[in-house]
C-alpha positions as CSV (number, residue, x, y, z in Angstrom):
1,X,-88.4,67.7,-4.5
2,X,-86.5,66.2,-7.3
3,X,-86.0,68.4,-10.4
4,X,-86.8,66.8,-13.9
5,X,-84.9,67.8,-16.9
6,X,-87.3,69.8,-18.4
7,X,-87.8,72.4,-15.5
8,X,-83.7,73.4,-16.1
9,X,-84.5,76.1,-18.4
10,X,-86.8,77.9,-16.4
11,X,-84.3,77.2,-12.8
12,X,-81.7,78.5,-15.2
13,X,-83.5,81.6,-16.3
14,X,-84.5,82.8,-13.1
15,X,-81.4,82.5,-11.4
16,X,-79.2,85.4,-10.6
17,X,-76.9,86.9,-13.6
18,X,-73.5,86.2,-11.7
19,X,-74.9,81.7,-12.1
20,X,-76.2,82.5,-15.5
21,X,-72.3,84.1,-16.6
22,X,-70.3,80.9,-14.6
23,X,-72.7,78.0,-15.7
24,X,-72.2,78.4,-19.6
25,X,-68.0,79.6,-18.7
26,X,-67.9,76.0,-16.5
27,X,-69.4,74.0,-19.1
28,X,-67.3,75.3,-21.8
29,X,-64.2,74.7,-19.9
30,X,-65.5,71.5,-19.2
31,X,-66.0,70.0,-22.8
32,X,-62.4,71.9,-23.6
33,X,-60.9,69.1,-21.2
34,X,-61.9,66.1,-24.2
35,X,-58.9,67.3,-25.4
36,X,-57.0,66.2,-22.7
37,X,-55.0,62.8,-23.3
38,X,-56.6,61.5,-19.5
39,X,-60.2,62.7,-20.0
40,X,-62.9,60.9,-22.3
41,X,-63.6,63.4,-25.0
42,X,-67.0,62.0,-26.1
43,X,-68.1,61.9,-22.1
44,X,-66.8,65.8,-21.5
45,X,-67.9,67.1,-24.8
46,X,-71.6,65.3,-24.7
47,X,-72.1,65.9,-20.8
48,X,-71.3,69.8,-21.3
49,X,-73.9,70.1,-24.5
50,X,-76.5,68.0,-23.5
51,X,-76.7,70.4,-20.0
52,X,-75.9,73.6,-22.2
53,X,-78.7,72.7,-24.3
54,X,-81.5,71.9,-21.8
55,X,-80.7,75.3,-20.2
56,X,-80.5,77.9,-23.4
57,X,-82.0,80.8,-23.1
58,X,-85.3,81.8,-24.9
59,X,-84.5,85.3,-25.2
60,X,-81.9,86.0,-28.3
61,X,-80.1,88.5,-26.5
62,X,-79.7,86.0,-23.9
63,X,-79.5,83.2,-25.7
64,X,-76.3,84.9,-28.2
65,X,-74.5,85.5,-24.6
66,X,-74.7,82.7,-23.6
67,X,-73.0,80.5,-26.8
68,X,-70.2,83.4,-26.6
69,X,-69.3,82.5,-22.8
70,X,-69.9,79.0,-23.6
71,X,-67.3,79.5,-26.4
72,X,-65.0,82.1,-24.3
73,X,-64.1,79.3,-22.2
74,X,-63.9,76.3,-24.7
75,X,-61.4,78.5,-26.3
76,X,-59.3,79.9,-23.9
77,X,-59.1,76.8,-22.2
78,X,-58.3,74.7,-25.2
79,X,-55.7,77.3,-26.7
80,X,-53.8,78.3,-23.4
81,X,-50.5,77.3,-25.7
82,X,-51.2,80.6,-27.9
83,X,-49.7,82.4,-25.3
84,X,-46.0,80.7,-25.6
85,X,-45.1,82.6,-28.5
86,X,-45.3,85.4,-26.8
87,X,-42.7,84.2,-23.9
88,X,-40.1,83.6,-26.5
89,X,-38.8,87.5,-25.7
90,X,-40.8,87.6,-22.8
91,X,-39.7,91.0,-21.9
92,X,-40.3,92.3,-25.4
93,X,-44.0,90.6,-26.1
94,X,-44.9,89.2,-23.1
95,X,-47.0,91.5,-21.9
96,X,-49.1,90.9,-25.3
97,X,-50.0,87.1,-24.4
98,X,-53.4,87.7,-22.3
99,X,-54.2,89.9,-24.6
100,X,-53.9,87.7,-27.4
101,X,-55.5,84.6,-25.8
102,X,-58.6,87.0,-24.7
103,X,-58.8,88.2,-28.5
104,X,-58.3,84.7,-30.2
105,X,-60.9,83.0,-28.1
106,X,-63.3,85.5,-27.7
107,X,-63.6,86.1,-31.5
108,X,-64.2,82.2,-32.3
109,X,-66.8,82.3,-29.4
110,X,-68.9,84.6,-31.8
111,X,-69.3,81.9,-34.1
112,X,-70.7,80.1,-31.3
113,X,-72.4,83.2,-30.4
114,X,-74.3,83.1,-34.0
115,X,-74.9,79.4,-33.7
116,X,-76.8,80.0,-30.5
117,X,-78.9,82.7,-32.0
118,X,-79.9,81.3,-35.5
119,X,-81.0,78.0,-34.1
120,X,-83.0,79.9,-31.2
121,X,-84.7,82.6,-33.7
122,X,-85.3,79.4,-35.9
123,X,-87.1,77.6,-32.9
124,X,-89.3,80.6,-31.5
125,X,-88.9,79.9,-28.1
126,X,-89.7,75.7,-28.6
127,X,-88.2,73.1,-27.2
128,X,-87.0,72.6,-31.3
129,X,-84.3,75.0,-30.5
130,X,-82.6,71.5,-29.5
131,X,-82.7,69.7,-32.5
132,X,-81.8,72.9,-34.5
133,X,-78.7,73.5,-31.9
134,X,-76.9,70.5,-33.5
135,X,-77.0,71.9,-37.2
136,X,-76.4,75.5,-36.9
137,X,-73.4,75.0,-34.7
138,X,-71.8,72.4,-36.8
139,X,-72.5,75.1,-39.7
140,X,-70.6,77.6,-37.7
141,X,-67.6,75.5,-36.7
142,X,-67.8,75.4,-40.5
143,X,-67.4,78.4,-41.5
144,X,-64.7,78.8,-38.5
145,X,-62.5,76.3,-40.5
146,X,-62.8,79.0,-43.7
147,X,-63.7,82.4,-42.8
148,X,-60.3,84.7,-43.0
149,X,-58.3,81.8,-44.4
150,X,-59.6,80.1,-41.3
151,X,-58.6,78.5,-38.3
152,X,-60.0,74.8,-37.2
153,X,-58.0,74.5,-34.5
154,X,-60.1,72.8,-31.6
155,X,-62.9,71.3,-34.0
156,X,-65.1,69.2,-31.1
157,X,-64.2,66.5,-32.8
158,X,-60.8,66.3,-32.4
159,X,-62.1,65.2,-28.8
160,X,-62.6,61.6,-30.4
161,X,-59.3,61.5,-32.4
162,X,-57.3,58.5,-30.5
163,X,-60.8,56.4,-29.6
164,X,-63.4,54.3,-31.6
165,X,-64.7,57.4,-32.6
166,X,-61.7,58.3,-34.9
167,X,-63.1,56.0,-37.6
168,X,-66.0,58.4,-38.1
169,X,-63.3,60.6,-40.1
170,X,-62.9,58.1,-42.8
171,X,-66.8,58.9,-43.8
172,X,-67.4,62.2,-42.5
173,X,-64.4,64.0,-42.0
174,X,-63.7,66.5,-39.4
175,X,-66.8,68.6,-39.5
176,X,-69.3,66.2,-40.3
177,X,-68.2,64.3,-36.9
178,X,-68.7,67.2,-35.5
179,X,-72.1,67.1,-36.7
180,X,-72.5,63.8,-35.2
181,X,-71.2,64.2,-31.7
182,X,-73.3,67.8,-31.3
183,X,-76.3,66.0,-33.2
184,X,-75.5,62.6,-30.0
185,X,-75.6,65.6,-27.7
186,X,-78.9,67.1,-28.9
187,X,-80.7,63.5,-29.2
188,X,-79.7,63.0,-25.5
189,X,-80.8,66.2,-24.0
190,X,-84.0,66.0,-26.0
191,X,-84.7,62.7,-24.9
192,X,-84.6,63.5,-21.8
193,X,-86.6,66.7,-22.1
194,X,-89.4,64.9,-23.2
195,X,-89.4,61.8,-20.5
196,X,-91.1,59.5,-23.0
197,X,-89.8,56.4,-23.8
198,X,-91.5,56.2,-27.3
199,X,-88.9,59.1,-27.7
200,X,-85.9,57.0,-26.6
201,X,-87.0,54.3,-28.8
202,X,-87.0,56.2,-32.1
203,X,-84.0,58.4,-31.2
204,X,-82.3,54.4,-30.7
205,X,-83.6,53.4,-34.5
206,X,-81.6,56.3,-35.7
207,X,-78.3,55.9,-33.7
208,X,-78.5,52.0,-35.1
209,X,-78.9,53.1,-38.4
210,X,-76.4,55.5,-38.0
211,X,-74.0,53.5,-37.1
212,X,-74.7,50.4,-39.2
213,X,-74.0,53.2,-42.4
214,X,-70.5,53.4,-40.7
215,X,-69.4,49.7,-39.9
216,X,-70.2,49.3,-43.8
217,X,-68.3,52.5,-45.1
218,X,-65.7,51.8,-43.2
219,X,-65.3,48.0,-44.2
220,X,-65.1,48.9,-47.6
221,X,-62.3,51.1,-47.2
222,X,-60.5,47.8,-45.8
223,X,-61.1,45.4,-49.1
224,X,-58.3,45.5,-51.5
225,X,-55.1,47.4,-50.4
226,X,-52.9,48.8,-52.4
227,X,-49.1,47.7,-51.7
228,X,-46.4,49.9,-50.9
229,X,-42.9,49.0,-51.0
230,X,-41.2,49.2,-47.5
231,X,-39.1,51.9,-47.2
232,X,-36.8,52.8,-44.4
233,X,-37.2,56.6,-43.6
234,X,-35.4,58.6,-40.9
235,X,-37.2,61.4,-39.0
236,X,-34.5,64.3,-38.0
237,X,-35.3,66.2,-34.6
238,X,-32.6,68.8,-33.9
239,X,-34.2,70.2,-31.1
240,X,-33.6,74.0,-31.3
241,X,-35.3,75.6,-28.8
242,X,-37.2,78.8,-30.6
243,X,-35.1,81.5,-28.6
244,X,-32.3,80.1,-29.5
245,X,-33.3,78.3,-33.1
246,X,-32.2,82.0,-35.0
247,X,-29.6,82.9,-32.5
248,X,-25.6,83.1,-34.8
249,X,-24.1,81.8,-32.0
250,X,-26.6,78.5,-32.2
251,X,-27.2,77.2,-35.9
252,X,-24.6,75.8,-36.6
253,X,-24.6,73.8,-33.5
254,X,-28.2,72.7,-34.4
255,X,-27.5,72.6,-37.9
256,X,-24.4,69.8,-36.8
257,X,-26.6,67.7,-34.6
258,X,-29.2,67.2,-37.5
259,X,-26.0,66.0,-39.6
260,X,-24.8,63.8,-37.2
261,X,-28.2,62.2,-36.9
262,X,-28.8,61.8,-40.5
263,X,-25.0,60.2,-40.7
264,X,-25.6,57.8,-37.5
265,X,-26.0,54.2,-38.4
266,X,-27.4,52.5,-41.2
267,X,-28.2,54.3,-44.2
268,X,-32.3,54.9,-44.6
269,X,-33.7,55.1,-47.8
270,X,-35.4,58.3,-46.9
271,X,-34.2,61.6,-44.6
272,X,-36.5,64.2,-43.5
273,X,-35.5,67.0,-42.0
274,X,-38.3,69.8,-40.1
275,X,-39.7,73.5,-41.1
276,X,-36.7,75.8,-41.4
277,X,-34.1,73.5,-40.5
278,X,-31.3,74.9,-43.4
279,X,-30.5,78.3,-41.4
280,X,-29.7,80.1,-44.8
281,X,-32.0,81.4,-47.9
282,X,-32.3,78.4,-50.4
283,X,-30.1,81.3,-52.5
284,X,-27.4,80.8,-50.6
285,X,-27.6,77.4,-48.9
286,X,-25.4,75.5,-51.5
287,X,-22.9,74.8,-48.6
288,X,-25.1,73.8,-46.1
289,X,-27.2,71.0,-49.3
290,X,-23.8,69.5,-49.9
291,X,-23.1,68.7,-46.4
292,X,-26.9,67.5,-45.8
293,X,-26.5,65.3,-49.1
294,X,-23.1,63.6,-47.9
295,X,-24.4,63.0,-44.8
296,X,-27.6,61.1,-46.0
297,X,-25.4,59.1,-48.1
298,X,-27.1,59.4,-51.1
299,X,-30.9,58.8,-49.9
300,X,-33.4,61.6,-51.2
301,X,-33.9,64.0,-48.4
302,X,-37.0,66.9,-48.0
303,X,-35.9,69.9,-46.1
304,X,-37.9,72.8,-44.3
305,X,-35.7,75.9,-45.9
306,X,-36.8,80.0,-46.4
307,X,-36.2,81.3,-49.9
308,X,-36.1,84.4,-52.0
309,X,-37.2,85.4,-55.2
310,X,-37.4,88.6,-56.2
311,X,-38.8,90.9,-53.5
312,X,-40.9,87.9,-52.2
313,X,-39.8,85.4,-49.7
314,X,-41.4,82.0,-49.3
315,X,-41.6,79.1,-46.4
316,X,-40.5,76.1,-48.6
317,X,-40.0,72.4,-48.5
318,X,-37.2,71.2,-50.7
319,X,-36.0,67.9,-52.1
320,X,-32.1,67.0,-52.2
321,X,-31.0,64.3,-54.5
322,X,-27.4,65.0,-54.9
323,X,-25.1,67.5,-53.2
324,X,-25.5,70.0,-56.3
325,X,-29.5,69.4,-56.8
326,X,-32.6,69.9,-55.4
327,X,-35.3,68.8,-57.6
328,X,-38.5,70.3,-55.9
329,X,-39.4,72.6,-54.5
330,X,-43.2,73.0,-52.7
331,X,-43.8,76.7,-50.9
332,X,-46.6,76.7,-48.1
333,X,-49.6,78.1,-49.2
334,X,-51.6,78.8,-46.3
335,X,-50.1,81.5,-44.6
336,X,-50.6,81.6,-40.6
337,X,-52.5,85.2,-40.4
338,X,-50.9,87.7,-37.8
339,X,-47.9,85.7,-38.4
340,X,-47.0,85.6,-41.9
341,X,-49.3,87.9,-43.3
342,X,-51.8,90.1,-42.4
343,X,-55.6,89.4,-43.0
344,X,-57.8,91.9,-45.2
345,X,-54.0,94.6,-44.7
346,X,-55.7,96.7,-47.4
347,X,-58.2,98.0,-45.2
348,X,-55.2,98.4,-42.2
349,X,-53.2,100.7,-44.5
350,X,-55.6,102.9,-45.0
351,X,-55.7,103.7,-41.3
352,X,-52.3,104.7,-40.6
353,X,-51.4,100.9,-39.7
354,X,-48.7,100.5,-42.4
355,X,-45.9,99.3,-39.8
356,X,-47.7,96.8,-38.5
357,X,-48.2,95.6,-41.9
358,X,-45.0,96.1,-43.2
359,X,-43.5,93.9,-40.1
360,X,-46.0,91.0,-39.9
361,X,-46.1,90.4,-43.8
362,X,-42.7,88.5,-44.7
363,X,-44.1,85.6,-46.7
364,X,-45.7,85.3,-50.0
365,X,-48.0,82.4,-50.2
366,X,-47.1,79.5,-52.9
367,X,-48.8,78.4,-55.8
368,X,-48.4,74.7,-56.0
369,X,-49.9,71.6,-54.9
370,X,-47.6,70.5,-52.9
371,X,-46.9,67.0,-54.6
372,X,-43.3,66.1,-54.8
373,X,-42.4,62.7,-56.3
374,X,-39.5,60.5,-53.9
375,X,-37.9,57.5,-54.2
376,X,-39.6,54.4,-52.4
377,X,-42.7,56.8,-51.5
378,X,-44.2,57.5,-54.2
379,X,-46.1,60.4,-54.7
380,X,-45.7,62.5,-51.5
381,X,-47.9,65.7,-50.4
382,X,-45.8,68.1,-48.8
383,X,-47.2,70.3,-46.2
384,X,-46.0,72.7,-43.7
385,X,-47.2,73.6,-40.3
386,X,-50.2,75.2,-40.8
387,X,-51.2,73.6,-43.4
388,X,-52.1,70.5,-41.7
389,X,-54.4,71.4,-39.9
390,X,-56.7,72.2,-42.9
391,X,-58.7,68.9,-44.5
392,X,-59.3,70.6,-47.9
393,X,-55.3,71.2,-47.8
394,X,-54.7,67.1,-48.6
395,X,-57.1,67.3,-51.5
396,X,-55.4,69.7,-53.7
397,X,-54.1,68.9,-57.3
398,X,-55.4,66.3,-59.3
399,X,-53.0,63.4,-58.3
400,X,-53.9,61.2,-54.8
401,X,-50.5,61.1,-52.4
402,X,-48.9,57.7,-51.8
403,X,-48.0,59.4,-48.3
404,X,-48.7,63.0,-46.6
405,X,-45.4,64.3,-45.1
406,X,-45.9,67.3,-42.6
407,X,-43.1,69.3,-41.7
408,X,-43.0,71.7,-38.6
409,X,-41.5,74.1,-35.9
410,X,-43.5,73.8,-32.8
411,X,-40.9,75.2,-30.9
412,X,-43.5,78.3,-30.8
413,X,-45.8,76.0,-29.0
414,X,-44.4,75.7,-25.7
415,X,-44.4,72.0,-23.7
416,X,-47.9,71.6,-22.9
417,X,-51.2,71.4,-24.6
418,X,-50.0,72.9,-28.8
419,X,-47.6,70.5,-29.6
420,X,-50.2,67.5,-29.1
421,X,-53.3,69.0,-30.1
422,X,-51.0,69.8,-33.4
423,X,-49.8,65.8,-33.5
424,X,-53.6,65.2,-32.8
425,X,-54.7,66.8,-36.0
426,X,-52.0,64.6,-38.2
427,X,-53.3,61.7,-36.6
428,X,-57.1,63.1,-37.8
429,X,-55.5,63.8,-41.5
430,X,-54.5,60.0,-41.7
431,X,-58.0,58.6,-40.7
432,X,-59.5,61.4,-43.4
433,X,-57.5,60.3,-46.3
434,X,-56.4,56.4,-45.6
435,X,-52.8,57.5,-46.3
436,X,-50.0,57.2,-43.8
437,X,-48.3,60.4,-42.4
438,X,-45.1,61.3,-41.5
439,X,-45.1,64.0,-39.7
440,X,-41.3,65.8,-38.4
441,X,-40.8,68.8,-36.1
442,X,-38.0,70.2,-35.0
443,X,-38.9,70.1,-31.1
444,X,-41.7,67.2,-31.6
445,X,-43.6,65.5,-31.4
446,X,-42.3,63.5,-34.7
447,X,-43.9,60.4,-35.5
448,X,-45.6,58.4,-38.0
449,X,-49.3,57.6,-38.1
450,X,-50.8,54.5,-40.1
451,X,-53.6,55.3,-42.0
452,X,-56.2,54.5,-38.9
453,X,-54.6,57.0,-36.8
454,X,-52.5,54.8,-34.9
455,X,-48.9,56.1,-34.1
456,X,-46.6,53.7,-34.8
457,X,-43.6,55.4,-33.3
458,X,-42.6,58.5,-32.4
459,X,-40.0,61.0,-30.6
460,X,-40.8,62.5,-27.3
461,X,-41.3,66.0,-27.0
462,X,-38.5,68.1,-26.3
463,X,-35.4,65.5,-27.2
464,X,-32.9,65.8,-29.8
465,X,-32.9,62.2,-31.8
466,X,-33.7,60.7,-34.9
467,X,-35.9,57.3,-35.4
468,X,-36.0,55.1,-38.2
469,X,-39.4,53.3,-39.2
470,X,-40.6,51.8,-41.9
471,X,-44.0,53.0,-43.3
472,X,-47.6,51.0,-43.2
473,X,-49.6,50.5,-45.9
474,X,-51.8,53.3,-47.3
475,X,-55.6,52.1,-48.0
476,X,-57.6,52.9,-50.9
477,X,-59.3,56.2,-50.9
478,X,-61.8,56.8,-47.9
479,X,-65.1,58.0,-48.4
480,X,-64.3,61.6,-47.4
481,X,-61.3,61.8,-49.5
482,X,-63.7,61.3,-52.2
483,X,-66.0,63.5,-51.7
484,X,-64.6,66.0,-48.9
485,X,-67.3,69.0,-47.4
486,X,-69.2,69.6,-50.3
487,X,-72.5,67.5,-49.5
488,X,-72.3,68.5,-45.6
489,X,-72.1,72.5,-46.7
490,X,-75.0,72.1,-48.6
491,X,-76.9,70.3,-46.5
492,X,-76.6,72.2,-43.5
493,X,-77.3,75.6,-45.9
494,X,-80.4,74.2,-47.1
495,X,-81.4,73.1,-43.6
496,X,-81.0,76.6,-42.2
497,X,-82.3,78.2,-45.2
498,X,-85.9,76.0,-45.2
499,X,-85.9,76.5,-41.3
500,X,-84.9,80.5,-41.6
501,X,-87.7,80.3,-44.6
502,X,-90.5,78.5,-42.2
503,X,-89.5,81.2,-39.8
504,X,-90.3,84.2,-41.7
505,X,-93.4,83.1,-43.7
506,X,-95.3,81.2,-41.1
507,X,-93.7,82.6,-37.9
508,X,-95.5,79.2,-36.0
509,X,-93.8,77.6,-33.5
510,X,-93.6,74.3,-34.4
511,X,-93.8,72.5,-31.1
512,X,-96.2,72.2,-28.9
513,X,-94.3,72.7,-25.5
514,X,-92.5,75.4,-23.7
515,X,-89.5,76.1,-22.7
């Protein structure tokens, strides 16, 4: 007997507890593999929702279980790297990495957890819950990109990021392609729900439509290019392992190899050095500027460097235009939680938890907007580590970058899966804004990405070189950088709020058919 798509729910449902626990934590791993450089993110992401969704539970108990393992194992899976830190002093914190992986994951599964609910209480127990699937889980990977200073790491559509579908961020940005790939998902697995090919047809008209608004966004972005003058800049990758990068013994030895890459060969009109890379406080690093500033040979040169003032200490970005001056200065921001600071601490203190605040919080969060004018770039938006991997990060200030430069230490990330998923991200910040991005870290990868996403060159993981290479032009301002989140939020509030409205007042289900 063959089994149509529509009988899966009710197969699903009746099964035993031990299938209805591995079926959700398979396809979640599953659609965690489109971020693998030799798997097709749109085919692993859409195959694992379209099943996911065909099969969701009607009860809400059930139903909320079943996103969490769904987003257990798309988590774990896709952040396996967050246990690296921890095997820096393996014998000190090693014994903290499952626990951290288990944490991390399973509290962005409850997002997924919420999603699953809202759109199920929304949809009675319809076969709507389907269409409604698409929206509330965008709206949740939403507010995971926000909600304690946030943490967008993963976004589904990063699984599109390096194919035809990267273009998609020049309209919609990150979470709105979301919205698209879930909403792809949704059409599919309702399509073939229904078995009617009137339904196939219409769900067609849309996807034409769809994609017709695209093609003419994107063209437009094309037309009339502003012109940048070529510039020659050098990317510095010293290579310092993290175990070692803070080691006495050690940074001077790193410290000398970044010299004696900025001094090889011909002189580049720009030299950018990683996060951190000037192993003394800005107070006392005078000795350590003039040999960086001799050694570029005059060219401006940015600088990852830790600083003091007052009782505060900051993660900084500066820029050296002479052995005795550095002109600007940009201080991250956004803080990495747990790491540099520690989220809502004023309700940990209270509890007796003062030394875990007191050694976590070492960094006060900057003020600025990150712009820093340089020579033959332009205007330049400065950002470090963490920061990149935030969209509303490139759109502070007032003043549109000539170039976004991200400066890093992914030494903490291990050699696997952290270190591209972070390049992966720059790449997605290019295709957002139209601006080229050059993007240096001290273990890799460092490259520079055109404006489309494309890398032009870059450094291989794990190798201690420089590379020269002379910067594309940036396009004109992409849709998305012009209008950013701010219409998607409010749509998909207004969505849930009118279907949360219709819930409660009418309490109808508004299809027909059962699931």
């Amino acid at each position: 007997m063959i089994m149509l798509p529509s009988d899966l729910a009710a197969t699903f449902s009746a099964s035993r507890r031990v299938v209805r626990w591995l079926v959700p934590l398979g396809l979640g791993a599953f659609a965690s593999l489109g971020h693998e450089t030799w798997m097709s993110g749109i085919v692993a992401v859409t195959a694992s929702l379209v099943l996911a969704f065909l099969i969701v539970p009607t009860n809400l108990r059930d139903v909320a279980w079943f996103g969490w393992l769904l987003g257990l194992s798309y988590f774990a899976v896709t952040l396996r790297w967050l246990v690296e830190p921890f095997l820096v002093d393996p014998v000190r914190h090693g014994w903290m990495a499952p626990f951290a992986i288990i944490l991390m994951a399973g509290g962005l599964a409850l997002f997924w957890a919420l999603a699953f609910w809202l759109a199920r209480w929304i949809a009675g127990r319809g076969t709507s819950v389907i269409m409604w699937l698409p929206i509330t889980l965008a709206a949740m990977e939403l507010a995971r990109g926000h909600v304690l200073s946030g943490f967008p790491w993963g976004l589904l559509s990063y699984t599109l990021i390096g194919g035809a579908g990267s273009v998609l961020f020049a309209s919609f940005g990150p979470y709105g392609t979301t919205l698209l790939l879930i909403a792809s998902a949704g059409s599919i697995a309702y399509c073939l729900f229904a078995g009617r090919w009137q339904v196939w047809a219409g769900h067609g008209v849309v996807f034409i439509f769809i994609s017709s608004l695209i093609i003419w966004s994107v063209v437009g972005e094309v037309v009339s290019t502003p012109q940048m003058p070529q510039t020659l800049v050098r990317l510095i990758q010293p290579n310092a392992p993290q175990h070692q990068k803070w080691d006495e013994d050690w940074m001077t030895v790193f410290f000398d190899r970044a010299i004696e890459q900025t001094a090889a060969g011909e002189a580049p009109d720009v030299v950018i050095w990683p996060e951190t890379s000037i192993p003394a406080l800005l107070n006392y690093a005078q000795p350590w500027i003039e040999k960086m500033s001799i050694a570029a040979r005059g060219a401006p040169t940015v600088a990852g460097i830790q600083r003091r003032e007052g009782n505060n200490y900051f993660n900084s970005a500066i820029l050296i235009e002479g052995p005795q001056t550095v002109t600007a200065i940009s201080d991250k921001s956004h803080l990495v939680p747990f790491g540099e600071y520690i989220p809502l601490s004023w309700l940990l203190e209270p509890l007796g938890l003062n030394t875990l605040v007191e050694q976590v919080v070492g960094f006060t969060p900057g003020t600025d907007d990150g712009m820093m004018h340089i020579d033959g770039l332009g205007f330049v938006r400065v950002l470090i580590c963490y920061e990149g991997i935030f969209p509303e990060d490139m759109q502070r200030g007032n003043v549109r970058p000539d170039v976004l430069l991200i400066i890093t230490n992914d030494a903490w990330f291990g050699k696997g899966a952290g270190p591209r998923q972070h390049l992966l991200q720059a790449q997605a910040r290019a295709v957002e804004q139209g601006l080229p991005v050059i993007r240096v870290a001290n273990t890799g990868i460092s490259a520079v990405i055109s404006p489309w996403g494309n890398i032009m060159a870059q450094l291989p993981l794990n190798e201690a070189a420089y590379l020269d290479v002379t910067l594309p032009t940036a396009l004109s301002p992409t849709l998305y950088a012009r209008i950013g989140d701010w219409p998607l939020t409010v749509l998909l509030i207004l969505c849930i709020l009118m279907g949360g409205i219709a819930r409660l007042v009418f309490n109808v289900d508004p299809t027909d058919r059962q699931r």
